[in-house]
VMD Tcl script that draws the C-alpha trace (Angstrom):
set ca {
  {89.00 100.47 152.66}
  {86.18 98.94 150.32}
  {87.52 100.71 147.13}
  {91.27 99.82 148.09}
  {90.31 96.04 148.60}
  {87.82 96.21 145.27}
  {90.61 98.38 143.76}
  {93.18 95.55 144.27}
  {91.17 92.48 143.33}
  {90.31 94.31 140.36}
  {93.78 94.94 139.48}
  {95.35 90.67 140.75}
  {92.47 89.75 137.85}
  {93.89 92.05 135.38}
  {97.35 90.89 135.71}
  {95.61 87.02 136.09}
  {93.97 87.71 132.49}
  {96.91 89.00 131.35}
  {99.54 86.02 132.42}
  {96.60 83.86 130.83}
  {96.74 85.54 127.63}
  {100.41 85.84 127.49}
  {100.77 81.70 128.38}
  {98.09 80.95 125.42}
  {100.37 82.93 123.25}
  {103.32 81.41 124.47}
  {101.94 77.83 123.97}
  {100.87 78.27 120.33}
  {103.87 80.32 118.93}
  {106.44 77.42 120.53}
  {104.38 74.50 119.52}
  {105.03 74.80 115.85}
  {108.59 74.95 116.88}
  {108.41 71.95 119.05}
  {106.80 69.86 116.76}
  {109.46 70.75 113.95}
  {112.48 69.87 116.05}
  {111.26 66.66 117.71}
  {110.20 65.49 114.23}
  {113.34 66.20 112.92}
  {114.98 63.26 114.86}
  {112.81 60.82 114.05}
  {112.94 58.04 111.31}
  {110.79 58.07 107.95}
  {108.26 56.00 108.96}
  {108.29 56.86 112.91}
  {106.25 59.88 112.44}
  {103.67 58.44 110.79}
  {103.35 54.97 112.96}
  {103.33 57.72 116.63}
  {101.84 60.23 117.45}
  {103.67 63.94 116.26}
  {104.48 65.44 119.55}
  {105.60 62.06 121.49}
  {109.37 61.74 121.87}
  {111.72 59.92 119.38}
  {112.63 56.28 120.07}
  {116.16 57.57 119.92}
  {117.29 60.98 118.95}
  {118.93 59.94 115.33}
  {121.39 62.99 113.70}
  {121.24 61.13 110.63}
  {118.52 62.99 108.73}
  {121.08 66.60 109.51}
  {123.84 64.87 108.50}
  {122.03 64.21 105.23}
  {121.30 67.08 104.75}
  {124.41 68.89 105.87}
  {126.30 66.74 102.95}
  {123.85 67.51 100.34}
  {125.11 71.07 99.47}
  {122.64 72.80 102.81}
  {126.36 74.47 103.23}
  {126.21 76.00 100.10}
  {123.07 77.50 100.11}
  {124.06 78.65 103.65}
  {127.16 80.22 102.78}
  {125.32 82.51 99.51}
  {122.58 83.37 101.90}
  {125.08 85.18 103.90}
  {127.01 86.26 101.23}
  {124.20 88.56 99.80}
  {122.73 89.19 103.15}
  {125.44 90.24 104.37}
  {126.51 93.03 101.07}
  {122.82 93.92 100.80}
  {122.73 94.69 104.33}
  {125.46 96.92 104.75}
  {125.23 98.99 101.41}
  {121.14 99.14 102.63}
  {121.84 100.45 105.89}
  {124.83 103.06 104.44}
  {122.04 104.19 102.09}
  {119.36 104.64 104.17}
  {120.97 106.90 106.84}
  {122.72 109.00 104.42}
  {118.78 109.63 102.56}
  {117.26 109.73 106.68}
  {120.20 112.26 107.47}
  {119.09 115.31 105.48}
  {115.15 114.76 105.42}
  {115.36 114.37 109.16}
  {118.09 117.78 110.40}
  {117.82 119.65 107.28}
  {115.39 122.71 106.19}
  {114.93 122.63 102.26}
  {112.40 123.38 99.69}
  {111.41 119.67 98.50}
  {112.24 118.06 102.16}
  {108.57 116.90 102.03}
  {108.07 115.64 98.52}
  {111.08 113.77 98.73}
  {110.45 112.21 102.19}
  {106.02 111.77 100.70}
  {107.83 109.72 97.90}
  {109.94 107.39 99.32}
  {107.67 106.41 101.66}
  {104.87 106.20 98.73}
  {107.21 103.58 97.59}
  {106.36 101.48 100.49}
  {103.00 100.37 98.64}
  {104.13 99.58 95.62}
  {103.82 95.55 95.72}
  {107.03 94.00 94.98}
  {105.92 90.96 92.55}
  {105.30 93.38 89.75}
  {108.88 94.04 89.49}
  {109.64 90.49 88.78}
  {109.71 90.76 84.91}
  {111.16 94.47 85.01}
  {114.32 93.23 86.89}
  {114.62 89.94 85.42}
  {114.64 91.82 82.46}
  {117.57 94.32 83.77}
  {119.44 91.53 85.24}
  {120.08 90.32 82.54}
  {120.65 93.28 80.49}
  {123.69 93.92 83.29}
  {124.78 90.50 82.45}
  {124.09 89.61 86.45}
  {121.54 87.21 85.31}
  {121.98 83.99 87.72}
  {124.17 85.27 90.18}
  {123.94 85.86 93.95}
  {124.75 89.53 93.42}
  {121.67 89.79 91.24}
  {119.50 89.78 94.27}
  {121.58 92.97 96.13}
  {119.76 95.51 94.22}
  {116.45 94.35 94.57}
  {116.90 93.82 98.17}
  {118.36 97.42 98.62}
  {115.91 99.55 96.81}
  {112.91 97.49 98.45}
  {114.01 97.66 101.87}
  {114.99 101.61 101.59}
  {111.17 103.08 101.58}
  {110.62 101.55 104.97}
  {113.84 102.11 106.22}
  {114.17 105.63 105.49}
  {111.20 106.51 107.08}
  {111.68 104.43 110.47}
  {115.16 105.83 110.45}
  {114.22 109.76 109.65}
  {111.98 109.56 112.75}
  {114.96 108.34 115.03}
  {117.64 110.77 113.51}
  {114.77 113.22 113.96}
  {114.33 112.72 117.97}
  {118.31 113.61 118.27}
  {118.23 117.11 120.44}
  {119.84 119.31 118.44}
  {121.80 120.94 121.00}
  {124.34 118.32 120.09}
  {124.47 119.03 116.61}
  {124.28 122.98 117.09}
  {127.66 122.53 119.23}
  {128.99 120.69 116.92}
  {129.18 123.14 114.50}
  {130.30 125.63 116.69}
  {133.43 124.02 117.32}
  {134.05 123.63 113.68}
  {132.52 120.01 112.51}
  {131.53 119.91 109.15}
  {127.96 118.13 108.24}
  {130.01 115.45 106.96}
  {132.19 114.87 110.36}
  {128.99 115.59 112.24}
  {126.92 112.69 110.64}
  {129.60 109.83 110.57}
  {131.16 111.23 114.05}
  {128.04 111.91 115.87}
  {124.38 111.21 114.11}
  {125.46 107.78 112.65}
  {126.56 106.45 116.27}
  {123.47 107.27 118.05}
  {121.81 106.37 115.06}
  {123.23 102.62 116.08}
  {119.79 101.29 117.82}
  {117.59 102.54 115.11}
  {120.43 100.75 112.63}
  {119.94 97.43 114.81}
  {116.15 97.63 114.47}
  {116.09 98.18 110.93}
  {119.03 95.55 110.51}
  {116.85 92.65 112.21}
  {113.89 93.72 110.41}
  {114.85 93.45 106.91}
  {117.64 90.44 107.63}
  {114.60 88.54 108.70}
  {112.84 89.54 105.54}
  {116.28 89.00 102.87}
  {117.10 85.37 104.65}
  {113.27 84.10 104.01}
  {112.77 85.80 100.25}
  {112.13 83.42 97.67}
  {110.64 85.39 94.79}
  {113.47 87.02 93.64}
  {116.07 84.64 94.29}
  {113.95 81.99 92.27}
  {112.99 84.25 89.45}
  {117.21 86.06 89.06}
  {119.10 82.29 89.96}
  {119.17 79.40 87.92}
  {121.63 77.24 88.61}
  {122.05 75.23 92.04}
  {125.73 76.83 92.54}
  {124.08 80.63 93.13}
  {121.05 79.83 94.86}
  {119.95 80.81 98.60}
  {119.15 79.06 101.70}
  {115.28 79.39 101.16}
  {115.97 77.57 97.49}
  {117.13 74.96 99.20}
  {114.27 74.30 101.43}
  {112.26 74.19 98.32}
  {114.73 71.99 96.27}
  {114.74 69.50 99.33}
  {110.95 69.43 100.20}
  {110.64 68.15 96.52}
  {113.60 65.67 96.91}
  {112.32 64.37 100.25}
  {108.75 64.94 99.76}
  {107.92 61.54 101.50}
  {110.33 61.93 104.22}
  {108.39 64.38 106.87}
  {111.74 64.55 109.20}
  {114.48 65.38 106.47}
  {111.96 68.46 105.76}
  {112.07 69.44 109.30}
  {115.52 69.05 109.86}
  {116.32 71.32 107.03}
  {113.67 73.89 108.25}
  {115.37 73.62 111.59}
  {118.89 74.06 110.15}
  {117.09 77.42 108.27}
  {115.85 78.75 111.44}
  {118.53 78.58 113.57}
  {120.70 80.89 112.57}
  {117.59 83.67 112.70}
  {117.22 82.64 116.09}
  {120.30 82.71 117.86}
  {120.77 86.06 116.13}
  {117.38 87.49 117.82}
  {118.33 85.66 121.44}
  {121.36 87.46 121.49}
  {120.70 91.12 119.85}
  {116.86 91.69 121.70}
  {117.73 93.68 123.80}
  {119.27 95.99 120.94}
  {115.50 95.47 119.08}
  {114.01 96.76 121.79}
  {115.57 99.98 122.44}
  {115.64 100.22 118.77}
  {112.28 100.42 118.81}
  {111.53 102.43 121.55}
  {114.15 104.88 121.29}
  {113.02 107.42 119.06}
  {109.80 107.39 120.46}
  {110.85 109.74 123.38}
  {112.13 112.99 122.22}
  {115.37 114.29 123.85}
}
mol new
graphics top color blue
foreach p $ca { graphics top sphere $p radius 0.5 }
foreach p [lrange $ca 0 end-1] q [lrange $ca 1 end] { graphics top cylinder $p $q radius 0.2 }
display resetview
């Protein structure tokens, strides 16, 4: 009876330390959040004359309707525009490179697979100059479609080699049967691989979306003018425009997140399995 009692004590402070933890977490990652959405509906001066986390005198839209009117839209609309292209032809890509490392037996399976994912530590930034360089050699200089290929052939390494380990867990019982009743590999990977493939595909979607939406390097470096430029441009363009205005800043780095976030409350349940899916192997 002793070491059931001590047993469960022990265990009601475990799951105590644990709920602590996990509050602590909770408060810091949502206070950043907090403080950039109650700021953004206050006045210019208001932040500065009350304290940062105290509510608004009144809640005043003005500061997103600024912003909203001062070409936000446009930036919006090119942000989705490459995400969007880069995202699909990325994800094609990827599982047709994961498909044959991952079910098929050949001589350089390993090199291959060792040197895409060797590609994973080469750091981006020293490609600026090579593909500005290339850009404009393909006369794509200052163009939202100059940022597809970057995007693409960075985001491959990784994505190959989370997606070769889910394609891998696939029994191959399926497959084998498959090909008994006369599939080609061709039928069999758009018919069968590619939609159970679908939670791995989610996973790698919201990974690199997140990453494509926030990049700034390339889209600064390979756009020029205003007209081709992406949403995380903008933030930069109006931080130096409103540099002494605190709650235009935030509202724009509200109106930047939001779209991330209602995208991740809706689809995280799909993350998850994503990511625990090809753990287990059928």
């Amino acid at each position: 009876m002793n070491s059931i009692r001590t047993n469960r004590i022990r265990s009601r402070l475990l799951w105590g330390l644990a709920f602590f933890a996990a509050g602590v977490y909770l408060v810091i990652s949502i206070l950043p959040f907090i403080f950039m959405v109650l700021n953004s509906f206050k006045g210019k001066f208001e932040m500065l004359s009350k304290g940062i986390f105290v509510l608004p005198d009144r809640f005043d839209f003005s500061n997103y309707s600024t912003v909203l009117t001062g070409g936000f839209c446009h930036y919006f609309l090119n942000s989705v525009a490459v995400l969007a292209v880069s995202m699909c032809v990325l994800l094609f890509v990827s599982a047709c490179a994961s498909y044959p490392l991952a079910r098929f037996r050949f001589r350089f399976a390993n090199p291959v697979y060792a040197a895409i994912v060797a590609c994973m530590s080469i750091p981006v930034h020293i490609t600026l100059i090579p593909i500005f360089r290339m850009s404009q050699a393909l006369r794509v200089y200052d163009t939202i479609w100059a940022l597809t290929g970057p995007y693409v052939a960075f985001g491959v390494p990784v994505s190959v080699f989370i997606l070769t380990g889910f394609m891998a867990s696939i029994p191959h019982e399926i497959e084998e049967s498959a090909e008994i009743d006369g599939c080609s590999k061709y039928r069999i990977f758009f018919s069968m691989i590619l939609p159970l493939s679908v939670p791995g595909l989610s996973t790698l979607a919201i990974y690199n979306g997140v990453n494509m939406w926030n990049e700034f390097s390339f889209a600064y470096t390979l756009t020029q003018s205003a007209a081709n430029r992406t949403l995380p441009l903008a933030v930069w363009e109006f931080q130096g425009q409103y540099a002494m205005n605190t709650p235009m800043i935030m509202a724009v780095l509200t109106l930047s997140l939001l779209p991330l976030l209602i995208l991740f409350i809706f689809f995280q349940n799909r993350l998850i399995k994503g990511m625990t899916a090809g753990a287990v192997k059928g």
